[in-house]
C-alpha positions in Angstrom: 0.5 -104.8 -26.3 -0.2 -101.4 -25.1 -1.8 -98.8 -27.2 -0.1 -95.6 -28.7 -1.5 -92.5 -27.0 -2.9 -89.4 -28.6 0.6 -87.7 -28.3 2.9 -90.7 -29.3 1.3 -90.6 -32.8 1.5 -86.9 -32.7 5.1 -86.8 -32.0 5.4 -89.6 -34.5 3.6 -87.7 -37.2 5.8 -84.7 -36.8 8.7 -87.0 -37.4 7.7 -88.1 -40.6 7.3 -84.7 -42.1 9.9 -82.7 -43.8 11.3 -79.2 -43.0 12.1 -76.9 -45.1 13.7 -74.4 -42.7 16.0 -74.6 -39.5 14.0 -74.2 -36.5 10.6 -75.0 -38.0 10.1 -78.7 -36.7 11.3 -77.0 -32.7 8.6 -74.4 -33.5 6.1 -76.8 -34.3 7.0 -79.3 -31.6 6.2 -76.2 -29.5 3.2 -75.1 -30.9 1.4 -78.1 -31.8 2.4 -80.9 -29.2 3.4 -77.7 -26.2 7.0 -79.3 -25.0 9.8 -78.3 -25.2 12.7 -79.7 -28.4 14.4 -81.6 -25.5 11.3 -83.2 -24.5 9.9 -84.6 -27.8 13.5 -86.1 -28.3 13.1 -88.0 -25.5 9.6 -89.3 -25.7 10.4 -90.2 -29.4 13.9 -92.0 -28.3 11.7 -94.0 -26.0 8.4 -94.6 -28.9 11.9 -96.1 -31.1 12.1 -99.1 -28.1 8.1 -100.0 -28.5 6.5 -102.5 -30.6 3.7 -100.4 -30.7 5.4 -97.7 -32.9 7.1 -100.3 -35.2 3.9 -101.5 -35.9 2.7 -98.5 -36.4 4.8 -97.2 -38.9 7.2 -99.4 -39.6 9.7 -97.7 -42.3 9.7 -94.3 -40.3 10.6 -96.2 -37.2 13.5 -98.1 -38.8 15.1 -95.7 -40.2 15.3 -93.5 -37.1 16.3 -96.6 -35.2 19.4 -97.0 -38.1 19.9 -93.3 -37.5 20.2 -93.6 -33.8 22.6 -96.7 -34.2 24.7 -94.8 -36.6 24.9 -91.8 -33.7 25.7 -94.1 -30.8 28.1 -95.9 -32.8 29.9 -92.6 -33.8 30.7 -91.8 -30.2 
């Protein structure tokens, strides 16, 4: 099993903070990790498939899985 890199950790700490205003987790997906909102969706979509992640942390990466389901499901 591979390891998480520096920024798969990153990007999954941001998504386990909360965010008090609209806009602040873009602007700190821009500041902290320097890609754009559309990027960091998509490298955290793919860190939801990987072991690695759910191993990680498993309870942040369920939930977001559920989440996802939920969305797809919806459509």
């Amino acid at each position: 099993m591979a390891e998480l890199s520096e920024r798969d950790l990153a990007v999954l700490g941001l998504e386990a903070r909360s965010w008090r205003t609209v806009g602040a987790k873009e602007q700190a997906v821009r500041e902290e990790l320097g890609i754009s909102a559309t990027r960091y969706y998509q490298l955290l979509n793919a860190l939801l498939d990987r072991e690695e992640a759910l191993a990680h942390d498993p309870v942040l990466v369920n939930r977001l899985r559920r989440l996802r389901d939920t969305r797809r499901r919806a459509r």
